[in-house]
N, C-alpha and C positions, 0 to 999 in steps of 0.2 A: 276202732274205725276212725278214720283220721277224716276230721273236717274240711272242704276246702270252701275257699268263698266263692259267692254264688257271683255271678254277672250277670249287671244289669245296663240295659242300652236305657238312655234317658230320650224321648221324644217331645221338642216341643210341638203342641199343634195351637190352633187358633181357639177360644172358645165359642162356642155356641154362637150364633147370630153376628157376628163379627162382619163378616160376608154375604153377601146375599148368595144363595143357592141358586148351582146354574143347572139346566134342566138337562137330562142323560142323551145323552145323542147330537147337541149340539153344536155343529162346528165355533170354536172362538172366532170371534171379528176379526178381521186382516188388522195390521196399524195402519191408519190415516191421514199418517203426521202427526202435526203438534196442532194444539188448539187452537182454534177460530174464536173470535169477541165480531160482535156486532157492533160496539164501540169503545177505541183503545181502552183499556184498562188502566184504573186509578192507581192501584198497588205497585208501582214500579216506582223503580228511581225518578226523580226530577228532571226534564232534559235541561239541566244547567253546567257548564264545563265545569270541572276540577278547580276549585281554590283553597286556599287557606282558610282552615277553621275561623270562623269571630266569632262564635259565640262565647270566647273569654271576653270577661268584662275589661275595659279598660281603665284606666286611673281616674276619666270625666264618668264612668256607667257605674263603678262602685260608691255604695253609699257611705258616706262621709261620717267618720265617725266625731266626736265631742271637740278634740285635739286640729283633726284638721279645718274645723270652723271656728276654732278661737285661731289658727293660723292664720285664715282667708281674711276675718275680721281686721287682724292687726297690722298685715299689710294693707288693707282697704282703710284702718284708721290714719298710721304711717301717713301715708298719701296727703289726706287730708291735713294733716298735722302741718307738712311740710310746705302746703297749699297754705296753709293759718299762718304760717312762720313769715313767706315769701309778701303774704300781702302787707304783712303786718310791721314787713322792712321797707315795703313801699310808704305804708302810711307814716312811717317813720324821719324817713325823707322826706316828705311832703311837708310835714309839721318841720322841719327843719330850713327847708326851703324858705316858707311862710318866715321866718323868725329874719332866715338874712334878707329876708325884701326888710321887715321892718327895720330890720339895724342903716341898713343903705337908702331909709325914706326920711332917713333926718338929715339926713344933706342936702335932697332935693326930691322933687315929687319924680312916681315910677310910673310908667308906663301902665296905660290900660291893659294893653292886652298881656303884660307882664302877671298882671296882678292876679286878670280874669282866670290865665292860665294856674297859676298858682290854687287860687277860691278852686277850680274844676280839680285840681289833681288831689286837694285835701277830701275835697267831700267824697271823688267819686274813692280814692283810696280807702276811708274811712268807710262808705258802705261796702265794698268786697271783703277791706277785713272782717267785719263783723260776719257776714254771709259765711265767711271762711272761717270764722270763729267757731259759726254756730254746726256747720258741717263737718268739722272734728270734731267738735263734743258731742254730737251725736254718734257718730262712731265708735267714737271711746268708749262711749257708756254701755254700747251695744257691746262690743268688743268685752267690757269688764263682767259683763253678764253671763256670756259666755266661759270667760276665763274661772271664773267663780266657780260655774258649773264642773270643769273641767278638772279645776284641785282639788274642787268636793269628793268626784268620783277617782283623784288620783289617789290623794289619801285615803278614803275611806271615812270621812266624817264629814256632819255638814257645817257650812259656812256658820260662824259664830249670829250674823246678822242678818235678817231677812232681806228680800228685796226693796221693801215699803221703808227700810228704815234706812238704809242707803241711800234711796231716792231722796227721801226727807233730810238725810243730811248732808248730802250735794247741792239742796235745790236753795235751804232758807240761810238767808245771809248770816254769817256770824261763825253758825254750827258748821259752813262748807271750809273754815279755815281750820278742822281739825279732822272732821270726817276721814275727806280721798287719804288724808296720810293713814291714818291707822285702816281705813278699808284696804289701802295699798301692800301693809306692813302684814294684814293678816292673809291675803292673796299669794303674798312673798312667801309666805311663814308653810301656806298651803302646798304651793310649789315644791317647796324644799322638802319634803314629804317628812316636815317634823310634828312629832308628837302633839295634840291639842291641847296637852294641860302647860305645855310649855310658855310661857309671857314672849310674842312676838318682838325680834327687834329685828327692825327697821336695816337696810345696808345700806352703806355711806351713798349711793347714789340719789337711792328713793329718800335719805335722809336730806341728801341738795332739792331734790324735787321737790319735799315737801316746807322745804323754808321757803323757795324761791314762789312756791305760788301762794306761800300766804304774803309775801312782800308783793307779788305784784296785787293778787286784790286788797290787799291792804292802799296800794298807790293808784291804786282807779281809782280807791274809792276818793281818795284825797283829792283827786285830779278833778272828780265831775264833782264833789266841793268845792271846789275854787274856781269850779266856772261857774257860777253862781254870782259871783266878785264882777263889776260893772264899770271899775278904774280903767285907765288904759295901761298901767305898768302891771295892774292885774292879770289883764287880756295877755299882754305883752308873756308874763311869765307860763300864764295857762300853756302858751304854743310850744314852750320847752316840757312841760309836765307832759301835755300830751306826748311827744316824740319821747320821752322816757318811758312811759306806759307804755307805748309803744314798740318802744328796745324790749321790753320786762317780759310782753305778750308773748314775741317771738321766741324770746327764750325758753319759757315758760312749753311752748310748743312743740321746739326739740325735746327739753329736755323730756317731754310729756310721749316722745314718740323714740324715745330711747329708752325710757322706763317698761313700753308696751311691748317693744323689740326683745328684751330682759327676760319678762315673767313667761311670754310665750317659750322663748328656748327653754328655760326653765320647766316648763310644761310637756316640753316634746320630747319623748322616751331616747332613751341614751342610747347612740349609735356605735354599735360593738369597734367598729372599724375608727373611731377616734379617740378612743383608749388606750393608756400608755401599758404594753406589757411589763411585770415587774419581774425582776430576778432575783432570786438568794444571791448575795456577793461574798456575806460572811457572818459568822454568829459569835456575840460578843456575852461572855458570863452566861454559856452554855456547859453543865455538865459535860465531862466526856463520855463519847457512848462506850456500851462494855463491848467489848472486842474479847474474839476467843483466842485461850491462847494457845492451841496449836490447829493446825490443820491436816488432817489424814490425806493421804494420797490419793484416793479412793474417792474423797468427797464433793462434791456436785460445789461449784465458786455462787 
């Protein structure tokens, strides 16, 4: 007796209580249309026309990572620097100015308002530099804080010296003529994403930075020593000191704000797009490779 398969129809129905039960003999309700509200309805679209998505952030709505605020800082130092440089050629001139009235007052007496002008252009020069002194090293410092931050987490170790100790030896006279170099040398050192056991040197740049700003505080300080001196050929010499401290500062400024320009690129991840590609040209005191030596007819190249 020969088996066949059985057929089976599959019914879905609803289960139990799914529906509410309509009572036997009921005619259904006619349709009505579409629903009625008593007041429009919230659940709908916005009546606002068609635009372009913003809810992507923009380059001012995302948040700023380590790298782009040691950027913001160093152009906001930059500025300032440049500002410390600009005043600090004025007061330059001015102490210069001052010097040729004296050389041309021993021929004859100078004019009052020659002189007054002169007195007005030293002093007020003299307080903006300083104002403008004191406004880029504030920056800097902020700027170096960040920067630190930034090599610490580029590398992956942290900064050799605290912050406390940095402070202290930027702030007390003596210890700030060795300090910023070796703070600079180790920021540099960080940058270049080299190893910590390795002994920091310094690049010939930040190596001019850091002579040049122990020569200029080394020449302030010599400078507000000698105004102390009460002679007139004393006085007389003071107004060339100052307008050399004055050259020293400025320079001192750039080069302070070409240093800051430096360690930041340095810092800023390498853009695929100014990379030089390389090519194999040729291979010199290379084995020969083994080559077969014959080839079937048959064989796939």
């Amino acid at each position: 007796m020969a088996l066949r398969p059985m057929r089976v129809d599959w019914v879905a129905t609803p289960p139990p209580g799914a529906y509410p039960h309509r009572r036997l003999g009921a005619p259904p309700r006619p349709y009505a249309g579409p629903p009625s509200y008593p007041v429009p309805p919230r659940w709908g679209f916005p009546l606002l026309a068609w635009r372009w998505p913003t809810s992507v952030a923009t380059d001012d709505e995302r948040p700023a990572d380590e790298v782009d605020r040691v950027q913001r800082l160093a152009r906001t130092a930059s500025h300032a620097l440049g500002l410390a440089a600009l005043t600090s050629l004025w007061a330059a001139g001015s102490e210069i100015w001052r010097y040729a009235l004296l050389l041309l007052s021993r021929y004859g007496a100078l004019s009052e308002t020659t002189v007054g002008v002169s007195d007005a252009m030293v002093v007020a020069s003299a307080v903006v530099a300083v104002v403008a002194g004191a406004l880029g090293l504030v920056f800097t410092l902020l700027w170096l804080r960040r920067a630190r931050n930034a090599a610490a987490l580029a590398s992956g170790h942290a900064p050799p010296r605290s912050e406390t100790e940095v402070l202290v030896g930027l702030v007390v006279p003596g210890v700030n003529l060795v300090v910023p170099g070796s703070v600079l040398a180790e920021l540099e050192h960080a940058a270049l994403r080299q190893p910590p056991d390795v002994r920091p040197r310094p690049s010939r740049l930040l190596r001019w930075w850091w002579g040049l700003w122990a020569a200029a505080a080394l020449f302030a300080a010599f400078t507000t020593a000698w105004s102390f001196r009460s002679n007139v050929q004393a006085m007389a010499d003071g107004v060339l000191l100052h307008a050399v401290a004055d050259l020293l500062a400025a320079a001192v400024a750039v080069l302070t704000a070409v240093v800051v320009r430096r360690i930041t690129t340095l810092l800023l991840p390498v853009d695929p797009a100014a990379l030089r590609r390389m090519r194999v040209v040729g291979l010199k005191d290379a084995p020969p490779p083994a080559l077969r030596p014959f080839r079937a007819s048959g064989s796939p190249r």
